[in-house]
mmCIF file as gemmi writes it, N, C-alpha and C atoms, coordinates in Angstrom:
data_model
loop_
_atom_site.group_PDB
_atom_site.id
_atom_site.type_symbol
_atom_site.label_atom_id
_atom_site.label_alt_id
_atom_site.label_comp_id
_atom_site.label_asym_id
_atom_site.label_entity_id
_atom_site.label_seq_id
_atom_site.pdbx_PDB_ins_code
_atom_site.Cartn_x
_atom_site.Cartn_y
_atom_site.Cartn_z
_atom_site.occupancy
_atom_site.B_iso_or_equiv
_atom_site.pdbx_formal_charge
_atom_site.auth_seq_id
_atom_site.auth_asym_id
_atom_site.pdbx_PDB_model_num
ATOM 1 N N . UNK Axp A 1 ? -167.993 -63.459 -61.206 1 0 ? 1 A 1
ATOM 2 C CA . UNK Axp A 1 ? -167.28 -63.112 -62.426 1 0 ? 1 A 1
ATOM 3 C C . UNK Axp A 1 ? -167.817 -61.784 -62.971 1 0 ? 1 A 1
ATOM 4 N N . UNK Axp A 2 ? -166.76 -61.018 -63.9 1 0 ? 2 A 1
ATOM 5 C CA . UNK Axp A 2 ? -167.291 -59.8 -63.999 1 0 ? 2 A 1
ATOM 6 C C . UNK Axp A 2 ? -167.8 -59.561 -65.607 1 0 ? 2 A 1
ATOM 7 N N . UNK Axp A 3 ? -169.123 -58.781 -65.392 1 0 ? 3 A 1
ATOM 8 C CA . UNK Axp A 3 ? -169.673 -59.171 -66.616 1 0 ? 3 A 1
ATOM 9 C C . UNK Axp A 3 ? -169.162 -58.17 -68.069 1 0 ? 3 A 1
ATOM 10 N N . UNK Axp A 4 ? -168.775 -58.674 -68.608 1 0 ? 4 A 1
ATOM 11 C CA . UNK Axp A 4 ? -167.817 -57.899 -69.647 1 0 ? 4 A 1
ATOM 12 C C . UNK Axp A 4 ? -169.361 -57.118 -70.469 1 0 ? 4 A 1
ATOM 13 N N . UNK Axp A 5 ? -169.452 -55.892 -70.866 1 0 ? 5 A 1
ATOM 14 C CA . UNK Axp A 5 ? -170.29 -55.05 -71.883 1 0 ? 5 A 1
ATOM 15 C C . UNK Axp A 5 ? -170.185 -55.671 -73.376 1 0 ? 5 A 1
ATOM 16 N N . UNK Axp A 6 ? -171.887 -55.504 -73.775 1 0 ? 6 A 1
ATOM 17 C CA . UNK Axp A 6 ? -171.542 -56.193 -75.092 1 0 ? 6 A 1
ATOM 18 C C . UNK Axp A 6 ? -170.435 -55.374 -76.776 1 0 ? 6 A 1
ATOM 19 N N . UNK Axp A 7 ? -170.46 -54.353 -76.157 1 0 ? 7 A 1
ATOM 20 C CA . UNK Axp A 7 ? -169.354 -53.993 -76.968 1 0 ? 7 A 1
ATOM 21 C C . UNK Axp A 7 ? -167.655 -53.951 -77.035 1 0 ? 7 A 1
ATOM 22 N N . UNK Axp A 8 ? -167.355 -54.177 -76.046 1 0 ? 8 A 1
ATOM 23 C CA . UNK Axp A 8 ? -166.486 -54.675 -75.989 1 0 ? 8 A 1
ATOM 24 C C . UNK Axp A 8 ? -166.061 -56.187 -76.111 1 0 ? 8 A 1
ATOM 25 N N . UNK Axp A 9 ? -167.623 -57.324 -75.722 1 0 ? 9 A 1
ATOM 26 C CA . UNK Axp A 9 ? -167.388 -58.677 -76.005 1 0 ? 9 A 1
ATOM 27 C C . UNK Axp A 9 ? -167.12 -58.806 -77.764 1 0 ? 9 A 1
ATOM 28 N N . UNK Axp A 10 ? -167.751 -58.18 -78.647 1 0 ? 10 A 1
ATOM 29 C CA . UNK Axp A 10 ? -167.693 -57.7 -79.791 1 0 ? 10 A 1
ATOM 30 C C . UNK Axp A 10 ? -166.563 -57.368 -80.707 1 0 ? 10 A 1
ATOM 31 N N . UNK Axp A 11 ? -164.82 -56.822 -79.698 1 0 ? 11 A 1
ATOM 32 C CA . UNK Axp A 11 ? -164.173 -56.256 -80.263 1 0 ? 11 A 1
ATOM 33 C C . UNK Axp A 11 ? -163.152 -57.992 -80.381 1 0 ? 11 A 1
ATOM 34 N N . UNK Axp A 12 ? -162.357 -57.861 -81.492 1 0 ? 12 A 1
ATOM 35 C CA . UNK Axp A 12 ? -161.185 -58.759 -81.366 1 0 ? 12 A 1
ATOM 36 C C . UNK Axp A 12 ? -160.079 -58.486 -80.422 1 0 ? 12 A 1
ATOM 37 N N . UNK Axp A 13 ? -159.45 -59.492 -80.196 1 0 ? 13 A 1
ATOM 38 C CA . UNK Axp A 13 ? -158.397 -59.295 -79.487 1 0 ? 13 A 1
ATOM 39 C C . UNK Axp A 13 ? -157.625 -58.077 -79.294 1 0 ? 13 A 1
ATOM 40 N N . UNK Axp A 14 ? -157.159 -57.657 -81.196 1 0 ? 14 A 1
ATOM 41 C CA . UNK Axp A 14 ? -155.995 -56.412 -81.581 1 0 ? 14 A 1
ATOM 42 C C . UNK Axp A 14 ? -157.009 -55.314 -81.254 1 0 ? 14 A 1
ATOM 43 N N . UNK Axp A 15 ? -158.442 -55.276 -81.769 1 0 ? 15 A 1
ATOM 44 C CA . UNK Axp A 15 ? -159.105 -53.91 -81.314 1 0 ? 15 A 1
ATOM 45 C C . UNK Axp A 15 ? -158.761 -53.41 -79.695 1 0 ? 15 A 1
ATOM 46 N N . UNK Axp A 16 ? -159.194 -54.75 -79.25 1 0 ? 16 A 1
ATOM 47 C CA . UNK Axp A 16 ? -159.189 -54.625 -77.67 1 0 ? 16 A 1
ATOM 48 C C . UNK Axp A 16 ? -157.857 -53.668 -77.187 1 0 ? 16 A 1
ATOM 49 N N . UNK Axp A 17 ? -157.057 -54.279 -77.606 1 0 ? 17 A 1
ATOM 50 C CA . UNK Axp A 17 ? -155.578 -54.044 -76.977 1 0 ? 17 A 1
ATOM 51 C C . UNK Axp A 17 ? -155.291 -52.685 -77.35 1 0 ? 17 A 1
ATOM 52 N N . UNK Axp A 18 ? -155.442 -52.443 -78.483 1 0 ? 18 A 1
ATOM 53 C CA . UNK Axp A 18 ? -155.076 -50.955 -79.069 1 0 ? 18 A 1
ATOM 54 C C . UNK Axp A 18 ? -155.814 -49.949 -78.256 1 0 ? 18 A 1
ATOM 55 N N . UNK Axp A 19 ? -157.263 -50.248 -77.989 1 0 ? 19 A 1
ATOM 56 C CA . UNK Axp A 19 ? -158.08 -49.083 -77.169 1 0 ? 19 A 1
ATOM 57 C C . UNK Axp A 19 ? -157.735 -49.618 -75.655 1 0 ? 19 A 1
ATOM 58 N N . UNK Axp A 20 ? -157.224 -50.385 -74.846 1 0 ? 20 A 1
ATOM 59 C CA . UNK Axp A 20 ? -156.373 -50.762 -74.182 1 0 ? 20 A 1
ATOM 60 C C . UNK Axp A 20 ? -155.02 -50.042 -73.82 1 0 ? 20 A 1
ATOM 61 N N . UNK Axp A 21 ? -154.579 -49.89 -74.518 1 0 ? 21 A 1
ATOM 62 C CA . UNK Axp A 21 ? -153.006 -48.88 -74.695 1 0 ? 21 A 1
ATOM 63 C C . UNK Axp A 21 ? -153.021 -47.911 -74.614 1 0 ? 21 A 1
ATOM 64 N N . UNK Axp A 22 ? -154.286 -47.432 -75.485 1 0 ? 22 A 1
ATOM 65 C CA . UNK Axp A 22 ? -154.855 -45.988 -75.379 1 0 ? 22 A 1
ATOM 66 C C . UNK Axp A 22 ? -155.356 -45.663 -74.566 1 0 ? 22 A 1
ATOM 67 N N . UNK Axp A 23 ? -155.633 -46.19 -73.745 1 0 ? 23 A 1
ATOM 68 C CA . UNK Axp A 23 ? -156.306 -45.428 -72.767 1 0 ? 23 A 1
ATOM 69 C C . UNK Axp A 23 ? -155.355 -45.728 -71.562 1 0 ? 23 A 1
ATOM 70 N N . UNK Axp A 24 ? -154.067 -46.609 -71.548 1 0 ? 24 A 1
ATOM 71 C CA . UNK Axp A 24 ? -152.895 -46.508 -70.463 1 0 ? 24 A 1
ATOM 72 C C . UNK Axp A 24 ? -152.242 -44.887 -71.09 1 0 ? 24 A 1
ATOM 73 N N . UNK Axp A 25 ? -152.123 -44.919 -72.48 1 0 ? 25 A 1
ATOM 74 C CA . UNK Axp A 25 ? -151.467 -43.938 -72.812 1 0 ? 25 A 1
ATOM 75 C C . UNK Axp A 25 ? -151.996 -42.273 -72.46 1 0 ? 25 A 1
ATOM 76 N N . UNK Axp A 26 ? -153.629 -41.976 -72.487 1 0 ? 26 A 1
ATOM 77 C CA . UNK Axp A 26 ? -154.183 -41.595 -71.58 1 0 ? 26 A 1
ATOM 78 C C . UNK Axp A 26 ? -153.981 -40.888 -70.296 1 0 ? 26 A 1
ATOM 79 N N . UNK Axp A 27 ? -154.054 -41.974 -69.461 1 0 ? 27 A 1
ATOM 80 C CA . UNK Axp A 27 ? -153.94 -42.152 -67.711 1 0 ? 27 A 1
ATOM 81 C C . UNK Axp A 27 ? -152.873 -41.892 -67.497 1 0 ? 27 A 1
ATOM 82 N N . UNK Axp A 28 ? -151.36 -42.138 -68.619 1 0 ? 28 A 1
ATOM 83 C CA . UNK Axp A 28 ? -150.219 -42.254 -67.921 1 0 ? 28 A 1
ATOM 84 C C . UNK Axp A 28 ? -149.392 -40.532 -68.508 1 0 ? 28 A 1
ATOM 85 N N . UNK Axp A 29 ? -150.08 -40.029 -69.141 1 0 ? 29 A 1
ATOM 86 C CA . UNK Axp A 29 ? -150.044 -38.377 -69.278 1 0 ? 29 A 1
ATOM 87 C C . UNK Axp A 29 ? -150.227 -37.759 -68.492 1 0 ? 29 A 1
ATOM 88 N N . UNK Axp A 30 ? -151.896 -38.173 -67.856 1 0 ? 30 A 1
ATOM 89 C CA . UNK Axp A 30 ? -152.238 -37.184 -66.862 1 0 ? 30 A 1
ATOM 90 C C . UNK Axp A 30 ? -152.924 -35.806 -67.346 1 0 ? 30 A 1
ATOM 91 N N . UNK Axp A 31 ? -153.18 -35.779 -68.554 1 0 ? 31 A 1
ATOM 92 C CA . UNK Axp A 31 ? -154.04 -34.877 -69.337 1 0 ? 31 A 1
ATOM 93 C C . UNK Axp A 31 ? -155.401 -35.426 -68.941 1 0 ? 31 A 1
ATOM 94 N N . UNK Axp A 32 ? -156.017 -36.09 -68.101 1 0 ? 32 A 1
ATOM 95 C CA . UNK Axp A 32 ? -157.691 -36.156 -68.308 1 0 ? 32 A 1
ATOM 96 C C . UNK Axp A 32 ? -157.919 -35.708 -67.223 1 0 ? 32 A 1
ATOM 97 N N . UNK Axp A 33 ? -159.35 -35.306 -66.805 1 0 ? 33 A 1
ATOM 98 C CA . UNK Axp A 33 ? -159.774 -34.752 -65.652 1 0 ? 33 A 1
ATOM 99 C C . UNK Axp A 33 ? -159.962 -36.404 -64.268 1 0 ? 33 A 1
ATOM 100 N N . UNK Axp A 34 ? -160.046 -36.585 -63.253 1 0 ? 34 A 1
ATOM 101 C CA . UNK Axp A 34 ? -160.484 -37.422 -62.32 1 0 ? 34 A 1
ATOM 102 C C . UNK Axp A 34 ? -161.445 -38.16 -62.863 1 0 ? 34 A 1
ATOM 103 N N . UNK Axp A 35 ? -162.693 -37.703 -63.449 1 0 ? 35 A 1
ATOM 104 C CA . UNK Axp A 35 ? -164.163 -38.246 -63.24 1 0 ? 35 A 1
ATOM 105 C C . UNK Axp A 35 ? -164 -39.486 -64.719 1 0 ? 35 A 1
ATOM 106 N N . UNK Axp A 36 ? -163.042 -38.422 -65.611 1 0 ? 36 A 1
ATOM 107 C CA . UNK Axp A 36 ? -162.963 -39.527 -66.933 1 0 ? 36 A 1
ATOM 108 C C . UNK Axp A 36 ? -161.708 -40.489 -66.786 1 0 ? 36 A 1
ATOM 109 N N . UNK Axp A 37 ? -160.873 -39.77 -66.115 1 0 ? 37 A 1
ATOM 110 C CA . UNK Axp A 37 ? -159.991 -41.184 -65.44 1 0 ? 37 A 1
ATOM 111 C C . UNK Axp A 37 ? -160.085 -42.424 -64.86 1 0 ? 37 A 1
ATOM 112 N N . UNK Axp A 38 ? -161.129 -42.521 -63.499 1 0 ? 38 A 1
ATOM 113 C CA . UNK Axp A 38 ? -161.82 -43.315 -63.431 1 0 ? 38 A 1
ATOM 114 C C . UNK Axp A 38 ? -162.817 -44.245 -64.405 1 0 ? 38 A 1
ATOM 115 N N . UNK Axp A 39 ? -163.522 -43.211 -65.284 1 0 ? 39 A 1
ATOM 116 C CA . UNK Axp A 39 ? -164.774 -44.169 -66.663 1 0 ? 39 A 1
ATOM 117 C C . UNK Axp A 39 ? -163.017 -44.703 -67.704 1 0 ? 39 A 1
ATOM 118 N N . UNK Axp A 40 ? -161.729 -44.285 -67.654 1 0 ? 40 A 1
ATOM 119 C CA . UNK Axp A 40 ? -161.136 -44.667 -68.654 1 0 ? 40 A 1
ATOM 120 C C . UNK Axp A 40 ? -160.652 -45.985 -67.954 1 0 ? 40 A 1
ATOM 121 N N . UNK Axp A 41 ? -160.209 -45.89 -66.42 1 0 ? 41 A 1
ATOM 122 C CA . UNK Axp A 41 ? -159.187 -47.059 -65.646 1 0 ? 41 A 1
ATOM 123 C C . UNK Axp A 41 ? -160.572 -48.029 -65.697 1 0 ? 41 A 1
ATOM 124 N N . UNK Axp A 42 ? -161.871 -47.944 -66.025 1 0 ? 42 A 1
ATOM 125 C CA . UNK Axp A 42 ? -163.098 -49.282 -65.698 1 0 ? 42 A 1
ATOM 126 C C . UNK Axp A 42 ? -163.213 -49.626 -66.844 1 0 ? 42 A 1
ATOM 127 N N . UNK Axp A 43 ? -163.096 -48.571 -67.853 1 0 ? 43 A 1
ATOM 128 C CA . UNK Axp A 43 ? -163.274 -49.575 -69.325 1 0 ? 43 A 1
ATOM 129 C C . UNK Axp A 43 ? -161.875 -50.452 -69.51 1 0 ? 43 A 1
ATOM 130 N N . UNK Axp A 44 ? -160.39 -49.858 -69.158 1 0 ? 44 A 1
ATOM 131 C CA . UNK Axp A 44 ? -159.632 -50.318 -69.607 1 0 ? 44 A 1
ATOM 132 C C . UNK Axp A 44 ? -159.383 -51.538 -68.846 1 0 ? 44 A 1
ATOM 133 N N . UNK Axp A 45 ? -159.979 -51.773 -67.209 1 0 ? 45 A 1
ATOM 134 C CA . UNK Axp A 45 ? -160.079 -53.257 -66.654 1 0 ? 45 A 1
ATOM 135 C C . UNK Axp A 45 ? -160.98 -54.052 -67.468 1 0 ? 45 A 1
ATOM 136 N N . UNK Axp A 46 ? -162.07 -53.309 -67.662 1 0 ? 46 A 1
ATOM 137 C CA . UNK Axp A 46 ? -162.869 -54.928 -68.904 1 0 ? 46 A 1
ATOM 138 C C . UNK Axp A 46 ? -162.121 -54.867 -69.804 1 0 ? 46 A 1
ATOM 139 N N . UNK Axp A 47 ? -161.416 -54.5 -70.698 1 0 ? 47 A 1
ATOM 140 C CA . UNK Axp A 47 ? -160.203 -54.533 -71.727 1 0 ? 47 A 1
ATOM 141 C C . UNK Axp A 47 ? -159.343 -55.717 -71.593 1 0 ? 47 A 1
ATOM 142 N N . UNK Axp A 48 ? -158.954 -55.608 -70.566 1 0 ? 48 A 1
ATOM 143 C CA . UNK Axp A 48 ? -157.916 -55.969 -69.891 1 0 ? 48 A 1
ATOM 144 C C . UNK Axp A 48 ? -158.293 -57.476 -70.138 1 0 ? 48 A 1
ATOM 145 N N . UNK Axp A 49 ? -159.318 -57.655 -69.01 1 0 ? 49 A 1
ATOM 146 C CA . UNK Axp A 49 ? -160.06 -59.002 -69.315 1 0 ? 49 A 1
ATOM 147 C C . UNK Axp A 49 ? -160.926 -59.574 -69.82 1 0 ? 49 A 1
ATOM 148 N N . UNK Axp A 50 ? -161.017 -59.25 -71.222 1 0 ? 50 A 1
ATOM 149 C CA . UNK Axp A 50 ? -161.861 -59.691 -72.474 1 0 ? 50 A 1
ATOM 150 C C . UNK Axp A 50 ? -160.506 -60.281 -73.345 1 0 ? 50 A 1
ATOM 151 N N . UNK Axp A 51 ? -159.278 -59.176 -72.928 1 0 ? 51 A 1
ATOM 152 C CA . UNK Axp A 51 ? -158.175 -59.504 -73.571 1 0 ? 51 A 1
ATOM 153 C C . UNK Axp A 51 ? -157.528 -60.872 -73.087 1 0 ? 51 A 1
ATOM 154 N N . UNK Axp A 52 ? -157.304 -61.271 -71.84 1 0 ? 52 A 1
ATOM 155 C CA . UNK Axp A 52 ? -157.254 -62.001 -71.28 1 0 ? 52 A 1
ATOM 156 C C . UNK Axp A 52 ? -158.124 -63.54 -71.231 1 0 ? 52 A 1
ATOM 157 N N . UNK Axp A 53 ? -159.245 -63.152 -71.446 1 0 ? 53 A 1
ATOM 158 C CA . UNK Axp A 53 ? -159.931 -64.653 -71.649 1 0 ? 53 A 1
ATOM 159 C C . UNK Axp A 53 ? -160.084 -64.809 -73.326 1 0 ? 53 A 1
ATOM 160 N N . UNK Axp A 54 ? -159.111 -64.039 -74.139 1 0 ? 54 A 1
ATOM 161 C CA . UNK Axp A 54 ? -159.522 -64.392 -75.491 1 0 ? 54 A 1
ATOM 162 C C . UNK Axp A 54 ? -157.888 -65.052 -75.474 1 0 ? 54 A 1
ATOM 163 N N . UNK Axp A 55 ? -156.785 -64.555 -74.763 1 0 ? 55 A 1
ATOM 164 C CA . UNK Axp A 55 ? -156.121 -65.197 -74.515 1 0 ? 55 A 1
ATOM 165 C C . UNK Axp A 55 ? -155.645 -66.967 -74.166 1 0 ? 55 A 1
ATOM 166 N N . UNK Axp A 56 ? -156.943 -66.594 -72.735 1 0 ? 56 A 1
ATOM 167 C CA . UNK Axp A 56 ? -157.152 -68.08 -72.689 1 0 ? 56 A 1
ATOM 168 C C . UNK Axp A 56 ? -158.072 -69.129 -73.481 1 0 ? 56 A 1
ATOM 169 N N . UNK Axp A 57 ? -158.621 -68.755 -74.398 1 0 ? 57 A 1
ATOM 170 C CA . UNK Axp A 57 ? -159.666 -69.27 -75.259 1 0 ? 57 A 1
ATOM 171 C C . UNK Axp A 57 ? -158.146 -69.562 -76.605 1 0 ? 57 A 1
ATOM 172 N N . UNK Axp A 58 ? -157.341 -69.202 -76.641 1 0 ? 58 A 1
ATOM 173 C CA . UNK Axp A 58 ? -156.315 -69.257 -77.682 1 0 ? 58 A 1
ATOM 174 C C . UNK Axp A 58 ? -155.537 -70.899 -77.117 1 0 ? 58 A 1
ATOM 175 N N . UNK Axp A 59 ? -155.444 -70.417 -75.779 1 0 ? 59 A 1
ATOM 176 C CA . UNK Axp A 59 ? -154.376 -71.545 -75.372 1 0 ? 59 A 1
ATOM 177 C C . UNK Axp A 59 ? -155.066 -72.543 -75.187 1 0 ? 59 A 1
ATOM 178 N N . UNK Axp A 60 ? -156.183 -72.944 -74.983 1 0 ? 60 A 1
ATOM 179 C CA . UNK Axp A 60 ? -157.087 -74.277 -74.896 1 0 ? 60 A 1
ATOM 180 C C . UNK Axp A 60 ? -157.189 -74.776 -76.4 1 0 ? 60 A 1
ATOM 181 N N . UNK Axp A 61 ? -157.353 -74.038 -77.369 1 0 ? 61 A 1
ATOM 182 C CA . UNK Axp A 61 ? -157.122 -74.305 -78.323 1 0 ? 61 A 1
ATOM 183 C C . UNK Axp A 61 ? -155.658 -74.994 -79.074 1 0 ? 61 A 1
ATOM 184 N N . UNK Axp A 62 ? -154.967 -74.406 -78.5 1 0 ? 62 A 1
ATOM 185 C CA . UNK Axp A 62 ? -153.519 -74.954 -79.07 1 0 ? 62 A 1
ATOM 186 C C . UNK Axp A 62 ? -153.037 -76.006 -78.407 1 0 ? 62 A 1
ATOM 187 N N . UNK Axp A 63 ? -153.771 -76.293 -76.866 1 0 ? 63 A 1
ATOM 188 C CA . UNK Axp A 63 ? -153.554 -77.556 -76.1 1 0 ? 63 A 1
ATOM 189 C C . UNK Axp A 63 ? -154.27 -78.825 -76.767 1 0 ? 63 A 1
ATOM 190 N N . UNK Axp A 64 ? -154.994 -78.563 -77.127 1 0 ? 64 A 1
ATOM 191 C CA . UNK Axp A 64 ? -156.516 -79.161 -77.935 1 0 ? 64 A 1
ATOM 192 C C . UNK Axp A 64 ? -155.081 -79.611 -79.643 1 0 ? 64 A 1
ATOM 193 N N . UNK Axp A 65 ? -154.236 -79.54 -79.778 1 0 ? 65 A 1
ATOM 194 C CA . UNK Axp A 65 ? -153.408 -79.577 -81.429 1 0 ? 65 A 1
ATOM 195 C C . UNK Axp A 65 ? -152.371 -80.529 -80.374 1 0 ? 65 A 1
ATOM 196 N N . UNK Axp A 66 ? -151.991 -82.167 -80.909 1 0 ? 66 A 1
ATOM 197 C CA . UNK Axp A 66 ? -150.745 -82.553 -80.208 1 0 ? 66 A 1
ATOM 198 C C . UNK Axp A 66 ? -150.198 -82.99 -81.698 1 0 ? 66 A 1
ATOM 199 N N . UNK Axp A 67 ? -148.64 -83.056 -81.329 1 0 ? 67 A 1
ATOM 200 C CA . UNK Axp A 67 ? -147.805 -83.17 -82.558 1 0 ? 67 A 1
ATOM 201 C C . UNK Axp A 67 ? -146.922 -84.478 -82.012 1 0 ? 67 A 1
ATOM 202 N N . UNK Axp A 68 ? -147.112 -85.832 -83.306 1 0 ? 68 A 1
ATOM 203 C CA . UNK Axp A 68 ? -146.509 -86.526 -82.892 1 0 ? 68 A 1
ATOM 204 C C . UNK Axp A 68 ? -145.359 -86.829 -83.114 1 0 ? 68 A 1
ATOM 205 N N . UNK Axp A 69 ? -144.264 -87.556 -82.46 1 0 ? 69 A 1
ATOM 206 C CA . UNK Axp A 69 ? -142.966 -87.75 -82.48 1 0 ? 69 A 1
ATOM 207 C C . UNK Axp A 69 ? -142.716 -87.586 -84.443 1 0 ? 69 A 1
ATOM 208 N N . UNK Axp A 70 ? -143.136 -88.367 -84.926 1 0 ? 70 A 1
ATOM 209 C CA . UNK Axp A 70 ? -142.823 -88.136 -86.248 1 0 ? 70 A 1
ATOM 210 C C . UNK Axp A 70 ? -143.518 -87.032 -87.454 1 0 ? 70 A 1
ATOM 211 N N . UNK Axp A 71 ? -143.68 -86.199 -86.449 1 0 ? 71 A 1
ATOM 212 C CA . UNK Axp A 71 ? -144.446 -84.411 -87.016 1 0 ? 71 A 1
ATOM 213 C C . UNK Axp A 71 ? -145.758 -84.403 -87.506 1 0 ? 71 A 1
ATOM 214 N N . UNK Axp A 72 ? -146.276 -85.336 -87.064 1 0 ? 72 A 1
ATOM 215 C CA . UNK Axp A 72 ? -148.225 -85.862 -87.89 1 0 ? 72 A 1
ATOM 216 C C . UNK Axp A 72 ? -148.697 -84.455 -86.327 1 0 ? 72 A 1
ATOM 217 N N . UNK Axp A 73 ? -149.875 -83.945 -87.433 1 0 ? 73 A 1
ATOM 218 C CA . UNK Axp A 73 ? -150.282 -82.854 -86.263 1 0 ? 73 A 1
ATOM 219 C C . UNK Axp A 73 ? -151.882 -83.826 -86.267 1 0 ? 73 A 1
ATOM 220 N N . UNK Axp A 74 ? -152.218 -83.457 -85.378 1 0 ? 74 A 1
ATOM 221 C CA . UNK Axp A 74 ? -154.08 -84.127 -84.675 1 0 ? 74 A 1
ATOM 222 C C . UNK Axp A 74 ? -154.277 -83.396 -83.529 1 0 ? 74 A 1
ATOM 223 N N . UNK Axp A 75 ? -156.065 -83.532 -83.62 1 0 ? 75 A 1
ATOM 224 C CA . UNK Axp A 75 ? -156.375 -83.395 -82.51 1 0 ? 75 A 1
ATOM 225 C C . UNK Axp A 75 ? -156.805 -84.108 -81.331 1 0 ? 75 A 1
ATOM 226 N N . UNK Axp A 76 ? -155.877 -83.418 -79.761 1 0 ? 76 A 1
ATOM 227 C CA . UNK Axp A 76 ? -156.312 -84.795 -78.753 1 0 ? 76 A 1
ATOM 228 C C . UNK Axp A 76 ? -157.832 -84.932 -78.052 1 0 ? 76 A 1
ATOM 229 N N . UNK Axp A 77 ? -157.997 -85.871 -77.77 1 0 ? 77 A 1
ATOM 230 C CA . UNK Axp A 77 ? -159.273 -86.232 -77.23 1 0 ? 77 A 1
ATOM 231 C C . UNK Axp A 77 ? -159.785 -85.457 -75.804 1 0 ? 77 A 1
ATOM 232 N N . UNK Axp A 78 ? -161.193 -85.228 -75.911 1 0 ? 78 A 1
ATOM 233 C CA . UNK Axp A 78 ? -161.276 -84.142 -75.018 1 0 ? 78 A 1
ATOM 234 C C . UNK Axp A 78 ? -160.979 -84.773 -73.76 1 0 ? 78 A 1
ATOM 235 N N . UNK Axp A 79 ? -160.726 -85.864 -73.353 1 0 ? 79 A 1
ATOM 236 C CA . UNK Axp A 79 ? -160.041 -86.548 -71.902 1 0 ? 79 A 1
ATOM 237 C C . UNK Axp A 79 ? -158.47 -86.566 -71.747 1 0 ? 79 A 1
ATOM 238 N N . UNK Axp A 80 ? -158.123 -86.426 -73.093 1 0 ? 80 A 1
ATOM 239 C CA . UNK Axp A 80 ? -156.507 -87.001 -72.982 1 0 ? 80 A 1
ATOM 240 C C . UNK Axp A 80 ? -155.497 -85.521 -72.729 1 0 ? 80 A 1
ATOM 241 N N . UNK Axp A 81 ? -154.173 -85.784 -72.384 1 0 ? 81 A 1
ATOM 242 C CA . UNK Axp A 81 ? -153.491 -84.92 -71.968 1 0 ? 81 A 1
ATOM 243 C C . UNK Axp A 81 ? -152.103 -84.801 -72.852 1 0 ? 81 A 1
């Protein structure tokens, strides 16, 4: 697994994504030299997937909320499905 930098483990989701964009927005100009293209395409893969497992840290959470037939919200048991 790849080890995400502690500043970026640091950023929220929306930070993430915005310096994320920015730096597709960046790459996809073609205004930077090679050497910072590369340091921009490695930060923007840990981006990518910090964004991504905060993602999945969202959806375990919302699996974790069941709503019953008559709209009562709870939470399910960490065995149940």
């Amino acid at each position: 697994m790849t080890k995400i930098p502690e500043d970026i483990n640091k950023l929220s989701f929306e930070k993430a994504l915005v310096e994320l964009e920015e730096i597709v927005d960046n790459l996809e100009s073609g205004s930077v030299d090679l050497e910072k293209s590369i340091e921009h395409y490695t930060r923007g893969s840990l981006l990518r997937l910090h964004c991504q497992n905060k993602l999945d840290e969202a959806v375990l959470k919302l699996e974790e909320i069941k709503v019953s037939p008559d709209g009562k919200v709870s939470k399910n048991k960490a065995n149940e499905t």
